[in-house]
Structures are given as C-alpha cells and as structure tokens.
C-alpha positions as CSV (number, residue, x, y, z in Angstrom):
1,X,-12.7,17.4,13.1
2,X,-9.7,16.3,15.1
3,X,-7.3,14.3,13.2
4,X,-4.1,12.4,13.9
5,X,-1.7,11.0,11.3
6,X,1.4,9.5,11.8
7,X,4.0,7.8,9.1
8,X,5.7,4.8,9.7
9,X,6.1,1.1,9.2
10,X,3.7,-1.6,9.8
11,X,3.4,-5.2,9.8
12,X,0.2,-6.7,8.4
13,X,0.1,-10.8,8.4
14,X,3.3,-11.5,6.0
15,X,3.4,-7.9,4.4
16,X,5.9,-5.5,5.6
17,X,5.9,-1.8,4.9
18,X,9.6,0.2,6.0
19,X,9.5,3.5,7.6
20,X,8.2,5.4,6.3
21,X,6.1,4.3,3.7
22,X,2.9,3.3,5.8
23,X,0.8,5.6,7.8
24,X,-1.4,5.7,10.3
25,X,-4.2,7.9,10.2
26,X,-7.6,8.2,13.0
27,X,-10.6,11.0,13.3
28,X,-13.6,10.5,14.8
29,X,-14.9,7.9,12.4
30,X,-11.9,5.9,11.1
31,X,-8.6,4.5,11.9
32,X,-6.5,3.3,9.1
33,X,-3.6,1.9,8.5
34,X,-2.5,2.8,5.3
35,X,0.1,0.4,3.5
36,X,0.4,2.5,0.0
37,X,-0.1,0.0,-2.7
38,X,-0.3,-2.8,-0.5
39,X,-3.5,-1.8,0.9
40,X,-5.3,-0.1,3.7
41,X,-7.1,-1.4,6.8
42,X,-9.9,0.4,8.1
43,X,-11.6,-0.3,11.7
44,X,-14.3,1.4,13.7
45,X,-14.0,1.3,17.4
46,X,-16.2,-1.8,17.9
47,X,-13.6,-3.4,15.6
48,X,-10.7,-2.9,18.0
49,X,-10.5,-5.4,21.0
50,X,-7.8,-4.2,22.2
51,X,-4.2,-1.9,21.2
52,X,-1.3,-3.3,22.7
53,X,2.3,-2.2,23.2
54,X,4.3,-4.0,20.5
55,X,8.4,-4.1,19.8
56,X,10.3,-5.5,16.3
57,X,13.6,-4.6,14.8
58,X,12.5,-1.9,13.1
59,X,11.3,-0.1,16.8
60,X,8.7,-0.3,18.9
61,X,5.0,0.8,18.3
62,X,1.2,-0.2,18.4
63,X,-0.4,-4.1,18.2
64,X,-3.9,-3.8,17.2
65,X,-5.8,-6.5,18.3
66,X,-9.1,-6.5,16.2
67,X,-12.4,-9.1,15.4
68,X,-12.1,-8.1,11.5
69,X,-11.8,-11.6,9.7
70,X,-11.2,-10.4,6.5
71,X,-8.2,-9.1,7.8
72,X,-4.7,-10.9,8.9
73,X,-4.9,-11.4,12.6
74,X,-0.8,-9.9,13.0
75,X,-1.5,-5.9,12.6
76,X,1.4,-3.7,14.1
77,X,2.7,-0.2,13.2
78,X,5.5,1.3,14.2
79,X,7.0,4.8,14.5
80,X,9.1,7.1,16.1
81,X,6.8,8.3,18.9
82,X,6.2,6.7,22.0
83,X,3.4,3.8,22.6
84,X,1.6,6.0,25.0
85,X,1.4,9.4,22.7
86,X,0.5,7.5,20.1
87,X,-2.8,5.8,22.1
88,X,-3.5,9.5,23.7
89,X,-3.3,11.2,20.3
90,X,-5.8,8.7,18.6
91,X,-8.0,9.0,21.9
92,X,-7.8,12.7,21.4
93,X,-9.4,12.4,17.9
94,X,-12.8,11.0,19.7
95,X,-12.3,7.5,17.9
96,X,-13.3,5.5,21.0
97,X,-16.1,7.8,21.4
98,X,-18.8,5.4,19.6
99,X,-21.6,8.2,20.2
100,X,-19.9,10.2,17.9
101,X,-19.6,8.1,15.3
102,X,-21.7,8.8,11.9
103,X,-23.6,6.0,11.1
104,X,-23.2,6.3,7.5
105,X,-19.6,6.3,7.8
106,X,-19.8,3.3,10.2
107,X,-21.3,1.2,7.1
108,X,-18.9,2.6,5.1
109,X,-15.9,1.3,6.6
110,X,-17.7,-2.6,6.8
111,X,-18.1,-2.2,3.4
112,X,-14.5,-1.4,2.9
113,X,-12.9,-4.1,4.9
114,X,-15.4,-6.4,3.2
115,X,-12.8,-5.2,0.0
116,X,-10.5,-6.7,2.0
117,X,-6.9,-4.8,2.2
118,X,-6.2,-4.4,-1.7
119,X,-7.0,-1.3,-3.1
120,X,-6.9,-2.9,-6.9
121,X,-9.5,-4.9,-8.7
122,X,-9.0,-8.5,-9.2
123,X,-8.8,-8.3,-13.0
124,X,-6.5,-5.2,-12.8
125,X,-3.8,-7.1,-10.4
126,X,-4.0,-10.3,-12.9
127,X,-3.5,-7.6,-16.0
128,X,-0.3,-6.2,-14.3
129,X,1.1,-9.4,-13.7
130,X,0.4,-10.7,-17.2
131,X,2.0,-7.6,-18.5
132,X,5.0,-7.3,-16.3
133,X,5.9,-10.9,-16.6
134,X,5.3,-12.0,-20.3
135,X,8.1,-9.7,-21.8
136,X,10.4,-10.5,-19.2
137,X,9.8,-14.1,-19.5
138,X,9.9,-13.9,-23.5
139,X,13.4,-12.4,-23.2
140,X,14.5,-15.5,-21.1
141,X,13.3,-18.4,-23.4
142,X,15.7,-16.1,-26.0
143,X,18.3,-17.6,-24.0
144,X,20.3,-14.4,-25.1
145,X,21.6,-11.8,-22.7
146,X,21.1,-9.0,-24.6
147,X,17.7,-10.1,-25.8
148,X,16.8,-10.4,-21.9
149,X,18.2,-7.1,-21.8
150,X,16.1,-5.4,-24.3
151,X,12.8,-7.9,-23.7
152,X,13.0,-6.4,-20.1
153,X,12.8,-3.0,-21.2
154,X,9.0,-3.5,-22.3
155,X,8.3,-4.9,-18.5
156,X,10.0,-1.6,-16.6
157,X,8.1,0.3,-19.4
158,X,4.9,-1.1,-19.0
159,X,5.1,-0.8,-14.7
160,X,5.8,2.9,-15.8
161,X,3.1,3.3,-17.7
162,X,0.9,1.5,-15.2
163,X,2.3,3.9,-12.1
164,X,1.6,6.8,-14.5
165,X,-1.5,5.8,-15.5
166,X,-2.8,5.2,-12.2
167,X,-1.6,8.6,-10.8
168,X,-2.6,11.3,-13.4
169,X,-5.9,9.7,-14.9
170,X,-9.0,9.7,-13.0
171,X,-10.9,7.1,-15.9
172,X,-8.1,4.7,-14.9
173,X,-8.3,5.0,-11.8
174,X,-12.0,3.9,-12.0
175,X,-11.1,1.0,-14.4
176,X,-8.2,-0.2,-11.7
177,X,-8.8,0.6,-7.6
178,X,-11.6,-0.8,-5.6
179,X,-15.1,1.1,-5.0
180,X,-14.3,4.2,-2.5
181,X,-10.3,4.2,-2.7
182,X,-8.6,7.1,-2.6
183,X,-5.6,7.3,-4.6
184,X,-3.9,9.8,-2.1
185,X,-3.4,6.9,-0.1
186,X,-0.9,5.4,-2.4
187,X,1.0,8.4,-4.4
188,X,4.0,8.0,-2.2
189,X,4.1,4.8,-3.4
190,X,3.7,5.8,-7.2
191,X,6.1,7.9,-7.7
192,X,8.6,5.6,-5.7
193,X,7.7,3.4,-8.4
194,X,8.3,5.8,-11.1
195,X,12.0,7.0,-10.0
196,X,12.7,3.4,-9.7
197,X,11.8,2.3,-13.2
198,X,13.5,5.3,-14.7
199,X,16.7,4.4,-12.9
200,X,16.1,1.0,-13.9
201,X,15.4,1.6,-17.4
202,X,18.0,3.5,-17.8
203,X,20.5,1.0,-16.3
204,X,19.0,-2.2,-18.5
205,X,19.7,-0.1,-21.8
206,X,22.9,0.6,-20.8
207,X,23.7,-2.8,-20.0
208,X,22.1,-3.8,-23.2
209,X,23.7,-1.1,-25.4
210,X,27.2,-2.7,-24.0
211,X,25.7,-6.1,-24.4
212,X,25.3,-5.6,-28.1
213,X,28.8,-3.5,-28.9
214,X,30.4,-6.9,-27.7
C-alpha cells in the first residue's frame, strides 16, 4: 500500500498545532490530519471538495476544503515541502482513486468523524479537568504562596500520571480514547507532556522549598 506522511503544523477552526507536532498522513483509504492530543480528522475522497494552496505565518501549505459538518470549516496544514509535492505525493497514494477504496474502511472513517476530532471520551476530558484544576484551585483559596506552591504539585502530578497512564496501559486506554483511536497518533504529544511536568515539578518544589526556608 502506498503511503505518504508528512509532519507539520495545522490549523483546524481555533486550534493551532506548531511544527511539527501535527501530521499529515494519506493511503489509499484515508487522509488524516493528525493534531496529537487535540484530535485527528479523517476524510474519504468524496469528503474533499476541493485542496487549495494556502499561506500563514508559520509557511505556506495545503487548504482542505471539505463537506464534513462535524468538522470546523478552517482546515489548513503546513509544512516544509511545496504545495504542489505535497498534492502529487497524496495523488500518488491512489486516494482520489474512489474505485479503490475498501468499502469497509469507507464506513469506517464516517464513523470516526461522527466522533468528531477528539480522541477522548467525554467523561474522561471532564475527569482530567476536575483533577487538574481542584488542587490548583484549593492552593489559591489558601491564599498562601507556598501552599499554592505545594497544592500545585498534586495538579503537575496528577497530568503525569494521566500522560503515563494513557501511554503504557492498554486497560486505560480503553477506559479513556474514543472507539478505534490509535494511541500512536498522540505519543509525540505524551511524552512532550511528560518532560514538561517533570521540568515543571521540579521547578514548583524548588520554588516551594525556598518559599518555606523564608
């Protein structure tokens, strides 16, 4: 099966994704724009109206314009290839060939963008919030820097453990993502996530070591 895959950075309605943290990725069945933890879009050809040349400050790239309502109307990717290898390398994959298409993976892909773009369940995004925000927000009403400090320690903690979990245990994973999402397409992301709460755990006891000595 041909295959093209190309990182980037993408535009999707308000979300922005920097280079190069998104990816685009297109075979015979599937293009998808993958946005790590922010979600993925997936379109069959029928789904495409049209791909136009498209220019931001982060470079210039692809403008897809589709007829997937569940989906923001503003899609763009960018990258550093040119707008016209990056049309011939998806039309090399056979995308636009809709006679090659697998039926069961065509319905596949509805069902997917019927998801919508979030990979997580409902629940699980209203559990992380909950859990990220009550500790920090416990440590405020302290009105106490160094409480803050170490109240704040239990939100980077808990985003850690939450990164972890959803990395190295397939049982979570099942508990957390959407029917059908891989969690290839947001490991990039995950680990990002884990370097930066180390570093940032690290700094907040610091701060709130010092805090306390004073």
């Amino acid at each position: 099966m041909n295959e093209f895959l190309l990182n980037g950075g993408a535009y999707v309605g308000n979300t922005k994704v920097s280079k190069p943290f998104a990816a685009l990725k297109a075979d015979t069945s599937v293009l998808k724009i993958n946005l790590g933890l922010l979600g993925q879009l997936f379109f069959n050809a029928d789904d495409i109206v049209q791909i136009e040349y498209a220019s931001s400050i982060a470079g210039s790239g692809i403008k897809i314009i589709h007829n997937v309502s569940s989906y923001p109307k503003k899609v763009m990717f960018t990258a550093n290839m040119p707008y016209n290898d990056i049309i011939e390398n998806i039309k090399a994959t056979g995308f636009f060939n809709k006679t090659a298409n697998n039926q069961i993976q065509y319905y596949q892909v509805k069902k997917m963008q019927e998801q919508g773009k979030l990979p997580f369940k409902t629940a699980a995004i209203a559990a992380f919030l909950a859990g990220w925000n009550i500790p920090f927000i416990a440590g405020l009403v302290q009105r106490d820097v160094s409480r803050t400090f170490s109240y704040s320690r239990f939100s980077i903690l808990f985003l850690f453990l939450m990164a972890a979990l959803t990395l190295f245990s397939a049982p979570f994973q099942t508990l957390v993502l959407k029917e059908d999402r891989q969690i290839n397409d947001m490991k990039r992301s995950l680990y990002f996530i884990l370097l930066l709460t180390l570093i940032s755990g690290i700094m907040v006891t610091v701060i709130s070591s010092k805090a306390i000595i004073k």
